[in-house]
N, CA, C and O atoms as a GROMACS GRO file, in nm:
protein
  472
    1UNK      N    1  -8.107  12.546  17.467
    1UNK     CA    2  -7.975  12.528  17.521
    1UNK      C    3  -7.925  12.390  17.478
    1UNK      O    4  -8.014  12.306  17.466
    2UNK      N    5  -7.787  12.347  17.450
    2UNK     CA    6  -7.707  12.280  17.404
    2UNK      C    7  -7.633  12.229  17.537
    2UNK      O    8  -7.576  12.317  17.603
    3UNK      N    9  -7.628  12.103  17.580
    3UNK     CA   10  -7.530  12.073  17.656
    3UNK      C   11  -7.473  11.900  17.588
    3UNK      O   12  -7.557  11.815  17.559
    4UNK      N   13  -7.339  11.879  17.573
    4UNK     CA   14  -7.304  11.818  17.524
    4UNK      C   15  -7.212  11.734  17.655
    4UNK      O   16  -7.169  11.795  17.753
    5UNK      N   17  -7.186  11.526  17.624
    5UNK     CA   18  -7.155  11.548  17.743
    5UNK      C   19  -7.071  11.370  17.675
    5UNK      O   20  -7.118  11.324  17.571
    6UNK      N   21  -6.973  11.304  17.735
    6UNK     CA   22  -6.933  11.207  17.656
    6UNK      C   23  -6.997  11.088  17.708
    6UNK      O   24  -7.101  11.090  17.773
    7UNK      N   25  -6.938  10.994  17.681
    7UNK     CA   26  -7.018  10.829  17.696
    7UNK      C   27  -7.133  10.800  17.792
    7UNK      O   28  -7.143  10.885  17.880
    8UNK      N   29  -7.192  10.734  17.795
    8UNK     CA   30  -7.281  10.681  17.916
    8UNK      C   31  -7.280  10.537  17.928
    8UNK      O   32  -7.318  10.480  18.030
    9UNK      N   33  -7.225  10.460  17.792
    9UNK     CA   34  -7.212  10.334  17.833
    9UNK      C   35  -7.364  10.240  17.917
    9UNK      O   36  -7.353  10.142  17.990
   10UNK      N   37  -7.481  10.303  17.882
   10UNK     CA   38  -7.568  10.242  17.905
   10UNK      C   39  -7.600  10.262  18.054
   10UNK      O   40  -7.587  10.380  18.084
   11UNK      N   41  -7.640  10.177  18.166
   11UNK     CA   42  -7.612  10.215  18.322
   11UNK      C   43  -7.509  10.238  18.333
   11UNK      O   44  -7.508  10.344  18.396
   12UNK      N   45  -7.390  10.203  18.309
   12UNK     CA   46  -7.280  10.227  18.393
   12UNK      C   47  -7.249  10.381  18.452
   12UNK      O   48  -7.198  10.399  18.562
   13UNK      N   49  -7.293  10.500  18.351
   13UNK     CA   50  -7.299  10.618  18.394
   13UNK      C   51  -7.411  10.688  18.333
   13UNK      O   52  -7.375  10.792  18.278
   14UNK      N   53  -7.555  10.659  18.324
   14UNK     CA   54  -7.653  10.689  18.282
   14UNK      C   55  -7.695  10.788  18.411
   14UNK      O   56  -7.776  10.875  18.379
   15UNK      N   57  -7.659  10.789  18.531
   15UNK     CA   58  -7.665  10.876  18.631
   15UNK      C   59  -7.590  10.952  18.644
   15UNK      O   60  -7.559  10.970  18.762
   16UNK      N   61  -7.518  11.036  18.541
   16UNK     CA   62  -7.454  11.128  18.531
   16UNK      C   63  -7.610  11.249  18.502
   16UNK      O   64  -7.584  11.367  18.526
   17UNK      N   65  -7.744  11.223  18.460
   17UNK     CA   66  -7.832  11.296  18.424
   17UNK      C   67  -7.899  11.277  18.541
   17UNK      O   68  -8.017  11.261  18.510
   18UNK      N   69  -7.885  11.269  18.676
   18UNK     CA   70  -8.002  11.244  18.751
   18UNK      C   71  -8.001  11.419  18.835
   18UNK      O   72  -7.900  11.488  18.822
   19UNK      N   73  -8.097  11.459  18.898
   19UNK     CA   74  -8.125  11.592  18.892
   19UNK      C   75  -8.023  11.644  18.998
   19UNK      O   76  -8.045  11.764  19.012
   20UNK      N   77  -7.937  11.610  19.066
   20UNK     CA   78  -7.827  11.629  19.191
   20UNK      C   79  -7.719  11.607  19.105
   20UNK      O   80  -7.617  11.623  19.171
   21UNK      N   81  -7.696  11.582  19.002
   21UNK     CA   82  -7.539  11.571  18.895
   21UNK      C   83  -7.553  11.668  18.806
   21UNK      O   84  -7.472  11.759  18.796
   22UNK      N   85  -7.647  11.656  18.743
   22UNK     CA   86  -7.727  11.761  18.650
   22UNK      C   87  -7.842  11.865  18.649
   22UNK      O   88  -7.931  11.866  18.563
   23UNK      N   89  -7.828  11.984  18.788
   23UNK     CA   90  -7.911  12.031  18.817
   23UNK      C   91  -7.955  12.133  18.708
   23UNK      O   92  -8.064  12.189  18.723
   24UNK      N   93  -7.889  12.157  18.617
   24UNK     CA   94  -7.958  12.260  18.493
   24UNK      C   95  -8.039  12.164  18.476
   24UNK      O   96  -8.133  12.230  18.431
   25UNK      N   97  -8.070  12.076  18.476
   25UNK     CA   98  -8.220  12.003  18.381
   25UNK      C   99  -8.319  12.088  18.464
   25UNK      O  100  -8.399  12.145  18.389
   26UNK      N  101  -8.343  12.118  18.611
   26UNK     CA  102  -8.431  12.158  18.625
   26UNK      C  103  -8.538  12.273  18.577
   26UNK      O  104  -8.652  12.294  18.620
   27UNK      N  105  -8.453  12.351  18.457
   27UNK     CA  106  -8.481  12.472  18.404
   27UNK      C  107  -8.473  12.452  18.268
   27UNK      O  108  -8.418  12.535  18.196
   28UNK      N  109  -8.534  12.326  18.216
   28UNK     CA  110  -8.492  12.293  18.096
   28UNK      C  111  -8.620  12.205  18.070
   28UNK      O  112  -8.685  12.136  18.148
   29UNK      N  113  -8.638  12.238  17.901
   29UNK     CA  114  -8.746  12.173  17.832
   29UNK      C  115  -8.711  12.096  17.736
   29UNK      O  116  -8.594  12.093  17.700
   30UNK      N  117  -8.825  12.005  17.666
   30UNK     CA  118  -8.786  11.912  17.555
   30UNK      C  119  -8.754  12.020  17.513
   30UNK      O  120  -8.761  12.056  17.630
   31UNK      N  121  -8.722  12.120  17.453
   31UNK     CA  122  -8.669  12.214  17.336
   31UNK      C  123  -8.537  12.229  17.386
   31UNK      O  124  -8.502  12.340  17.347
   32UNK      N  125  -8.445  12.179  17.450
   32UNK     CA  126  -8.321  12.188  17.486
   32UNK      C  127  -8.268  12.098  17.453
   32UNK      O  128  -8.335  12.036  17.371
   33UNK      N  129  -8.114  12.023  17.488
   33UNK     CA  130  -8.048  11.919  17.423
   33UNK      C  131  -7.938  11.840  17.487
   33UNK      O  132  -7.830  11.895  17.511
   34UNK      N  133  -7.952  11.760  17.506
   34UNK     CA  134  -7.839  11.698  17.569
   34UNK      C  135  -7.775  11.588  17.463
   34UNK      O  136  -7.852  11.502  17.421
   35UNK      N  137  -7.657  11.588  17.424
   35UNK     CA  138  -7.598  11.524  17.304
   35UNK      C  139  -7.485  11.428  17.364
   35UNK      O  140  -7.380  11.480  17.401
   36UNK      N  141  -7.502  11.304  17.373
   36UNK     CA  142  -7.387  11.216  17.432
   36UNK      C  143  -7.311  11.193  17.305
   36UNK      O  144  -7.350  11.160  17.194
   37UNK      N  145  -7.210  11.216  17.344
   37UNK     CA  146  -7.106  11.184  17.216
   37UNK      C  147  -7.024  11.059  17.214
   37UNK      O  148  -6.907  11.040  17.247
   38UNK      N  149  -7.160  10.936  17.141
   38UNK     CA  150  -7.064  10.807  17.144
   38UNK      C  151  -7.098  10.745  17.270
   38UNK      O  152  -7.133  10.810  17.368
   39UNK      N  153  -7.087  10.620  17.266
   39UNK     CA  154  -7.113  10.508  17.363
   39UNK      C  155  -7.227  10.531  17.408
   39UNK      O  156  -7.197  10.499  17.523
   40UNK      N  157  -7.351  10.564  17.418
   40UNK     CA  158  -7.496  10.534  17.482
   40UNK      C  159  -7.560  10.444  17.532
   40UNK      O  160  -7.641  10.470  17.622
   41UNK      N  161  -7.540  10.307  17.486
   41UNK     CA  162  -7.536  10.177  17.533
   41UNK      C  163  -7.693  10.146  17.568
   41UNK      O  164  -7.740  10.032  17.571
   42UNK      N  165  -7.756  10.252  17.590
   42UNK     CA  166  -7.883  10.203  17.591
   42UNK      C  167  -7.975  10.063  17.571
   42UNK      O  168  -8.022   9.970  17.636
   43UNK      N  169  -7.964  10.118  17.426
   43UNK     CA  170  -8.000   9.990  17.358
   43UNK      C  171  -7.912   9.860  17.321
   43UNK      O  172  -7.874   9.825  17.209
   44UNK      N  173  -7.896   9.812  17.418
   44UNK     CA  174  -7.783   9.698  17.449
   44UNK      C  175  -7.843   9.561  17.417
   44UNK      O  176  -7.787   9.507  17.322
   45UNK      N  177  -7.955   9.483  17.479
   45UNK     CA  178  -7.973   9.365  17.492
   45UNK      C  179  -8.153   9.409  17.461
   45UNK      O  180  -8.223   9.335  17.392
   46UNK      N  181  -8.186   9.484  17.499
   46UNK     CA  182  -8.352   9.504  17.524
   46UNK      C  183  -8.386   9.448  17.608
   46UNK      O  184  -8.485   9.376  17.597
   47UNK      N  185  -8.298   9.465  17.757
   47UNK     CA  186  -8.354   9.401  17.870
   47UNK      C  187  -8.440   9.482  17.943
   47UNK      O  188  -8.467   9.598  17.914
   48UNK      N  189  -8.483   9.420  18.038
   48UNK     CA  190  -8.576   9.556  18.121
   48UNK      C  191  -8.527   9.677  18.172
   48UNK      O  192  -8.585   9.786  18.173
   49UNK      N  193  -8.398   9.643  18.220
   49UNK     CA  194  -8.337   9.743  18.272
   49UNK      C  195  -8.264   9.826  18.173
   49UNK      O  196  -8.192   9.884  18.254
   50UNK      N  197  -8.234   9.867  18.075
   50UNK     CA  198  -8.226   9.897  17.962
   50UNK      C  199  -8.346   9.979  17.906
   50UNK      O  200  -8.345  10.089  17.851
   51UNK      N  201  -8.436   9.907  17.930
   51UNK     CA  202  -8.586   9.993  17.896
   51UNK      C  203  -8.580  10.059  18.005
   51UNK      O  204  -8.549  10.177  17.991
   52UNK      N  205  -8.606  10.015  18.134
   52UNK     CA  206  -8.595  10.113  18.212
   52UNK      C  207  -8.520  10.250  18.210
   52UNK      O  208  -8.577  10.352  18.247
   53UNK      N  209  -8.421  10.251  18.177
   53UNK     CA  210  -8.308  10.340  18.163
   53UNK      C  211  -8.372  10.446  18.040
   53UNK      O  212  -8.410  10.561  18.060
   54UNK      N  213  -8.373  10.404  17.965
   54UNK     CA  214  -8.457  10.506  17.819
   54UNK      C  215  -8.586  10.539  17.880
   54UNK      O  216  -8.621  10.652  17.847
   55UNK      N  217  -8.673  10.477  17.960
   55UNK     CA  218  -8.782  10.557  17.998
   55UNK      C  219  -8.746  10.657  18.058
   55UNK      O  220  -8.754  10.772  18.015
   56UNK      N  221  -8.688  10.612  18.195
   56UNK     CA  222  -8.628  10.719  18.309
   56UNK      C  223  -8.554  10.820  18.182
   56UNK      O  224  -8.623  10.921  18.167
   57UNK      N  225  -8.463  10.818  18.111
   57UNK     CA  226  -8.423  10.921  18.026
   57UNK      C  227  -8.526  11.019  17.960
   57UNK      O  228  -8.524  11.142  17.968
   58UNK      N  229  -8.652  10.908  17.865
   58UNK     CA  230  -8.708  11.009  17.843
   58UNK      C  231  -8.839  11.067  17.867
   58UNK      O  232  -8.912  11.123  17.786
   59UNK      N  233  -8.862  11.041  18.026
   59UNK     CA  234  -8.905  11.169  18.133
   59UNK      C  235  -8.848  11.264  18.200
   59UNK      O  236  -8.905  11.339  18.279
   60UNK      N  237  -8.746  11.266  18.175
   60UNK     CA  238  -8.638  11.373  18.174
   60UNK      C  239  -8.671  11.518  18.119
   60UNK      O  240  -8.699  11.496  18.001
   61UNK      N  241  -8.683  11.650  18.141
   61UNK     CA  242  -8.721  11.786  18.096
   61UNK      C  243  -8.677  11.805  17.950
   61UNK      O  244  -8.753  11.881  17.890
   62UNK      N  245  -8.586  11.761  17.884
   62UNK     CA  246  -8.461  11.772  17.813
   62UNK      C  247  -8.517  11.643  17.690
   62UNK      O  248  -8.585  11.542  17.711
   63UNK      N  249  -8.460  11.691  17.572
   63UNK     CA  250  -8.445  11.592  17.474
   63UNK      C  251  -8.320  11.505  17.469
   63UNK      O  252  -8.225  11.579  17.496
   64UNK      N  253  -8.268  11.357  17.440
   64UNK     CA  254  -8.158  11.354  17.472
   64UNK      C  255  -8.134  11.273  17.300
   64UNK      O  256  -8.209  11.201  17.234
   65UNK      N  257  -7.997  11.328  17.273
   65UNK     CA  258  -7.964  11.293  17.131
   65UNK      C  259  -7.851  11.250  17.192
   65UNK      O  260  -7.794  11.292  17.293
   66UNK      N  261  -7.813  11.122  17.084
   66UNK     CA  262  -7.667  11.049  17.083
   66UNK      C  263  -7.612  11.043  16.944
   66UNK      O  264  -7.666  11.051  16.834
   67UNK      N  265  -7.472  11.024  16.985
   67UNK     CA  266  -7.439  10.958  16.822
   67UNK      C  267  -7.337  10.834  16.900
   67UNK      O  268  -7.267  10.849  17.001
   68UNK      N  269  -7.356  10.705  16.813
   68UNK     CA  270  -7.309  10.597  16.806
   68UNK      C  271  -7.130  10.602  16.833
   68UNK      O  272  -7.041  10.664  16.775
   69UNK      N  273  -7.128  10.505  16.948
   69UNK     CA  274  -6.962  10.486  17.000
   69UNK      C  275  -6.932  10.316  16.881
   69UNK      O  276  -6.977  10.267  16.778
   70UNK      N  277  -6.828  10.285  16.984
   70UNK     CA  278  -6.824  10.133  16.922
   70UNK      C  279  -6.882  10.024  17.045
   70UNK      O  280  -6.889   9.901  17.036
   71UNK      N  281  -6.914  10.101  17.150
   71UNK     CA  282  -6.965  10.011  17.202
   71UNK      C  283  -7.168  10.048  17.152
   71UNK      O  284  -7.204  10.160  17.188
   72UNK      N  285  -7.228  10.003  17.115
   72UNK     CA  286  -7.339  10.016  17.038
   72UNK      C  287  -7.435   9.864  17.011
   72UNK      O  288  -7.378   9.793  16.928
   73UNK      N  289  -7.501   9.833  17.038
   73UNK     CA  290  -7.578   9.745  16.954
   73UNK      C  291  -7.630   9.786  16.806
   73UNK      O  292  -7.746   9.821  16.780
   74UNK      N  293  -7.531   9.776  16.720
   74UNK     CA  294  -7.615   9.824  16.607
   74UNK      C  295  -7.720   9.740  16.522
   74UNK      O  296  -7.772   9.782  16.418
   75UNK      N  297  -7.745   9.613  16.581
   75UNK     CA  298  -7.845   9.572  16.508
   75UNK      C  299  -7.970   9.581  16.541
   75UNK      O  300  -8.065   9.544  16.471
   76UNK      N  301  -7.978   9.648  16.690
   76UNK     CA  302  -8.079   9.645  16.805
   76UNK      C  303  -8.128   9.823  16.759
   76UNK      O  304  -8.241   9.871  16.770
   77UNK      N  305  -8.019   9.883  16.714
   77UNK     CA  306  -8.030  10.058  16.690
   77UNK      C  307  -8.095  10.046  16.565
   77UNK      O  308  -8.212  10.083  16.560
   78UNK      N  309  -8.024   9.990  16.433
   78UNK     CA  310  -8.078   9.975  16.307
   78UNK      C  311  -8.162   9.957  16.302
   78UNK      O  312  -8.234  10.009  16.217
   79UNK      N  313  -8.218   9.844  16.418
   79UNK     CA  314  -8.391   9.820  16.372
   79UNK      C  315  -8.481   9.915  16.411
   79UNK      O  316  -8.591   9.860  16.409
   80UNK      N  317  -8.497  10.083  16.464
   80UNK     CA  318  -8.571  10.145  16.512
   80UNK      C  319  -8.594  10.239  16.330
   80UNK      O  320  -8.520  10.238  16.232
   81UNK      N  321  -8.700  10.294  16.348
   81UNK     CA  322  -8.688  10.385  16.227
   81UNK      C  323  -8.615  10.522  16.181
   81UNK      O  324  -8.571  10.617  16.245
   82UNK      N  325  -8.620  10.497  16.068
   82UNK     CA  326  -8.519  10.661  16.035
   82UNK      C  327  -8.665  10.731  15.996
   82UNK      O  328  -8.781  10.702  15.965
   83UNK      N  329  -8.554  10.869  16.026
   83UNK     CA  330  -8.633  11.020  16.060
   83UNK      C  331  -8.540  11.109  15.948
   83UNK      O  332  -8.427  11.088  15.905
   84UNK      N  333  -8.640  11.223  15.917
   84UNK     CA  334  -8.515  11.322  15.894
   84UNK      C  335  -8.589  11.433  15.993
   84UNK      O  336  -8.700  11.485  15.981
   85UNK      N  337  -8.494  11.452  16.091
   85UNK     CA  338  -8.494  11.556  16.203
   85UNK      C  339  -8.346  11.658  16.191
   85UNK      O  340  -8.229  11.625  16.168
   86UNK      N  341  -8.415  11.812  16.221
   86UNK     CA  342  -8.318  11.906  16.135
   86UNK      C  343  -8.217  11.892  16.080
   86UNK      O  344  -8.101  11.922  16.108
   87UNK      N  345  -8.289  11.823  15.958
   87UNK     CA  346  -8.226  11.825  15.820
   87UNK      C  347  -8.123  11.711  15.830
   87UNK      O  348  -8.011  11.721  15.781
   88UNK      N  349  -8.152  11.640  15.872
   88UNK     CA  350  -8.052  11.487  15.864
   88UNK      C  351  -8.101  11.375  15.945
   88UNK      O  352  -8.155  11.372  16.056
   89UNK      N  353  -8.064  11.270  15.850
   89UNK     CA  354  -8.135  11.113  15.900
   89UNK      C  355  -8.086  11.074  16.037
   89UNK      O  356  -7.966  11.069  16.065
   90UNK      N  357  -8.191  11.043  16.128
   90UNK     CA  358  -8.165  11.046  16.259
   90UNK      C  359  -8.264  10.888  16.297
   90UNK      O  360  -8.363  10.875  16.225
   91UNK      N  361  -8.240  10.774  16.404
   91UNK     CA  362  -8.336  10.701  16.407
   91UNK      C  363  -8.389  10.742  16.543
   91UNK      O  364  -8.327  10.799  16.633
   92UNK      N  365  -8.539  10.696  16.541
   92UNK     CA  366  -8.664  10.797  16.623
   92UNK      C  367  -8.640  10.650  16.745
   92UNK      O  368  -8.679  10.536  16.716
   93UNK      N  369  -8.578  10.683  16.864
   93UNK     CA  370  -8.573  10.538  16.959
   93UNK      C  371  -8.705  10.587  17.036
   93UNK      O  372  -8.798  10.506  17.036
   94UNK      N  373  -8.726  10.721  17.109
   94UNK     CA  374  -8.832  10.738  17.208
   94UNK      C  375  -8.879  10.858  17.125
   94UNK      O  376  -8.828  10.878  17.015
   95UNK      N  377  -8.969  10.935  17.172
   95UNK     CA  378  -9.013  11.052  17.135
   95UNK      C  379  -8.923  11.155  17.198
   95UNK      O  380  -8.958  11.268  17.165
   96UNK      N  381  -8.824  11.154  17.275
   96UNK     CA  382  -8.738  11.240  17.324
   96UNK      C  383  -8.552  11.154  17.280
   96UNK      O  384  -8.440  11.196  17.249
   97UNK      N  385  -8.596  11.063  17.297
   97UNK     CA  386  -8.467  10.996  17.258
   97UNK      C  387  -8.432  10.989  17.114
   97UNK      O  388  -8.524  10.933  17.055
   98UNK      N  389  -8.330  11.025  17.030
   98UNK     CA  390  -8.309  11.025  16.911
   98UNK      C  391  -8.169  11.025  16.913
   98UNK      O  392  -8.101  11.084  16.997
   99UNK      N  393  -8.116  10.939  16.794
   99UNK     CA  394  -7.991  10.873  16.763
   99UNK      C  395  -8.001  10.959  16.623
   99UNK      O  396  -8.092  10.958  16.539
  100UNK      N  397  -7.894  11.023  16.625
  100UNK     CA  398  -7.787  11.092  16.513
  100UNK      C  399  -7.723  11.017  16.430
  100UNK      O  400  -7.636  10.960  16.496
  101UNK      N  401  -7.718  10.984  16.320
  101UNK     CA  402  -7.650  10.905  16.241
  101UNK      C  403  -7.523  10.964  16.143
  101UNK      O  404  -7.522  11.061  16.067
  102UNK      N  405  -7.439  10.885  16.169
  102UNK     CA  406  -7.304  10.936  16.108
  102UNK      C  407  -7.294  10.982  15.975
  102UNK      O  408  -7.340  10.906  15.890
  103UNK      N  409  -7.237  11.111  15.931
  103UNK     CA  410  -7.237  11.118  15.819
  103UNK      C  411  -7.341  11.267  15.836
  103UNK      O  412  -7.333  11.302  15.718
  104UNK      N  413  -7.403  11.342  15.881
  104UNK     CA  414  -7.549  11.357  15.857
  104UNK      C  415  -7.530  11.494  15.934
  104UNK      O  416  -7.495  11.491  16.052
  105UNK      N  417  -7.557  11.632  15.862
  105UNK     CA  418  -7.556  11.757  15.911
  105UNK      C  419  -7.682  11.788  15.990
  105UNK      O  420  -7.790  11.784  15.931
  106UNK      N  421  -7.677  11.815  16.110
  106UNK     CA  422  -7.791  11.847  16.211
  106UNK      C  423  -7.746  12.032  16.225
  106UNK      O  424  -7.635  12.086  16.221
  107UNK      N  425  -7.892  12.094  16.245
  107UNK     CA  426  -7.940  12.256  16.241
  107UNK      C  427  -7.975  12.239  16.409
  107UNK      O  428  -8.078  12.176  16.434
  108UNK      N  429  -7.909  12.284  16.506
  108UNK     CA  430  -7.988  12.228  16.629
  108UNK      C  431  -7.970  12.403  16.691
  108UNK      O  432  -7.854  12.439  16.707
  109UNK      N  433  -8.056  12.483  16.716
  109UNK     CA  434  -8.041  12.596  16.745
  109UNK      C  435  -8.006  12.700  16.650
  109UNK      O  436  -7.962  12.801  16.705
  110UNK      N  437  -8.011  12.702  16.557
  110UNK     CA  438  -7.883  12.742  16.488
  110UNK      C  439  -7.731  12.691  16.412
  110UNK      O  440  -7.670  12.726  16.311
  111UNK      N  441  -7.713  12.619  16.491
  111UNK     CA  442  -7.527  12.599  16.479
  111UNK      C  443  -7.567  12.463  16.375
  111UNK      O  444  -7.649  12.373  16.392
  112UNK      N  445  -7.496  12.484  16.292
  112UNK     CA  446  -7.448  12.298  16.220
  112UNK      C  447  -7.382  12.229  16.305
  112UNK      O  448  -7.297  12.274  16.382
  113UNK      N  449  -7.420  12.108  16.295
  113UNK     CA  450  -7.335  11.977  16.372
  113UNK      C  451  -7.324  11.860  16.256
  113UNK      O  452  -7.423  11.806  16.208
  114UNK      N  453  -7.238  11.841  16.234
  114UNK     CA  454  -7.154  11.724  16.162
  114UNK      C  455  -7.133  11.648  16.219
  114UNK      O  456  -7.089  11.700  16.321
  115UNK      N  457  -7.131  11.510  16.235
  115UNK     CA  458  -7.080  11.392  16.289
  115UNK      C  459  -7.068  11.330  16.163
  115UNK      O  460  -7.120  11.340  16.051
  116UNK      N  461  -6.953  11.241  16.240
  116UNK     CA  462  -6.876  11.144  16.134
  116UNK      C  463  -6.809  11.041  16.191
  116UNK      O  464  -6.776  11.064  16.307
  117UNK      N  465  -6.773  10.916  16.141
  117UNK     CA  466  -6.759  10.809  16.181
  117UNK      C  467  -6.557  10.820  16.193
  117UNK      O  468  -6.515  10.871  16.089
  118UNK      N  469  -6.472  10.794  16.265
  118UNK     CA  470  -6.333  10.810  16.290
  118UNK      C  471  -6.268  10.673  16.235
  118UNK      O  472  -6.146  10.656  16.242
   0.00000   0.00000   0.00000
């Protein structure tokens, strides 16, 4: 399953996934998807709470994929490694957490996904 969902801005709405907002996670495995579109913020400063936040994310049932807003640390994102995960360069942040990179056709179920930079 595919659920797609917009910004998270790091904490500010990173509890939009907690299991009382988002009760389909409970019926959901890493083989499912949650795709923030833009702003993730995660990886902001590499503070604790920040780490915290990507852990708590990825113990989560669910895989969670992003693609890059403008609010982003991209020098903090750049430095993680690239992947090619279905069929396009993706950087590997957690073992459930994975960043989509612009430009780059993803196979996720079936369906193509394109992202691209605006």
């Amino acid at each position: 399953m595919i659920f797609i969902t917009g910004d998270t801005d790091g904490e500010i709405d990173i509890r939009k996934f907690n299991s009382r907002k988002f009760s389909e996670q409970k019926n959901l495995t890493k083989s499912d998807f949650v795709i923030v579109a833009g702003d993730f913020g995660l990886l902001w400063d590499g503070s604790n709470e920040c780490n915290y936040w990507l852990n708590w994310l990825s113990a989560k049932n669910f895989t969670t994929l992003f693609i890059d807003g403008n609010h982003e640390n991209f020098e903090i994102l750049n430095s993680y490694p690239v992947i090619t995960w279905n069929g396009g360069k993706a950087h590997q942040i957690t073992n459930s957490v994975i960043h989509l990179m612009r430009g780059q056709v993803f196979v996720i179920e079936g369906y193509n996904f394109y992202f691209w930079r605006c």
